[in-house]
N, C-alpha and C positions, 0 to 999 in steps of 0.2 A: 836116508838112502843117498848113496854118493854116487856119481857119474863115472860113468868108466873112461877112460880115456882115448880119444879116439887113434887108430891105429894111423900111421903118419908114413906115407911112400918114404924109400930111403934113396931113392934112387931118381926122385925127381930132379932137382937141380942138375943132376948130369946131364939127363935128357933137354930141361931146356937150354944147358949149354949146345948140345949137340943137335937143337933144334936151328940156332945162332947162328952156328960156324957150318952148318951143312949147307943152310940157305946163304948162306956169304954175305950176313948181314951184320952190319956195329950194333950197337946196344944202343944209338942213336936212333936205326932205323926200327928195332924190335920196339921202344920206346912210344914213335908216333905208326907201329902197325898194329900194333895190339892196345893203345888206348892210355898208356900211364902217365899219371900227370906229375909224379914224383921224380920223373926223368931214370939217367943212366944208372943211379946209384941205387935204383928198388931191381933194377934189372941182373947188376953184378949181386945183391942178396938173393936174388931168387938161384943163381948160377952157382953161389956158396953155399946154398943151403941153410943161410942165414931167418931167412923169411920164407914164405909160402905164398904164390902168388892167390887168391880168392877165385871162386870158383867162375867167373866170367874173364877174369883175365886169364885163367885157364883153359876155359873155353877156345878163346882169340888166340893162343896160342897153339893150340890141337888145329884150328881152321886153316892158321896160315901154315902149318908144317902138312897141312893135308892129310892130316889122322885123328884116326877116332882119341876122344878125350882120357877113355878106359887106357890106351895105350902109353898114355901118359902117366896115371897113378898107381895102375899096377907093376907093382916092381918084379912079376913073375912073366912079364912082358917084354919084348923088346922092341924099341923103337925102329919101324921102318919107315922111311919118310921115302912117296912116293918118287921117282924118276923123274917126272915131268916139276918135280918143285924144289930140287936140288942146285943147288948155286944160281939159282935165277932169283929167288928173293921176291917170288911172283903175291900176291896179294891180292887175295877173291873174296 
């Protein structure tokens, strides 16, 4: 029996660029807000669509854009990132 393969967002990486550039934040500062110790360059793959961030840096990443995590991997969703967390680059 072989494992099916699991179905993969196509639409993520946009979102967490638009997650980046809405909060008005480098890829320095998403870097030490969400936890990565591979620095800039796991952050420009996640934005390419090169890599997938795991599910707890996914997490961290849904917190600090202020949304639910579903709004992140369903691609029949669209990302609204609330008012009060737009170009403030705020971190709770």
């Amino acid at each position: 029996m072989g494992q099916r393969q699991r179905q993969k967002p196509t639409r993520l990486a946009e979102k967490l660029l638009t997650i980046r550039k809405t909060l008005g934040l480098t890829q320095e500062e998403v870097v030490s807000r969400v936890g990565l110790i591979k620095g800039t360059a796991r952050v420009s793959e996640y934005e390419h669509g090169v890599r997938e961030p795991d599910l707890i840096i996914l997490l961290r990443y849904a917190r600090l854009a202020g949304v639910r995590m579903e709004m992140l991997v369903d691609d029949r969703m669209e990302l609204i990132i609330p008012e009060r967390k737009r170009r403030t680059g705020l971190f709770e």
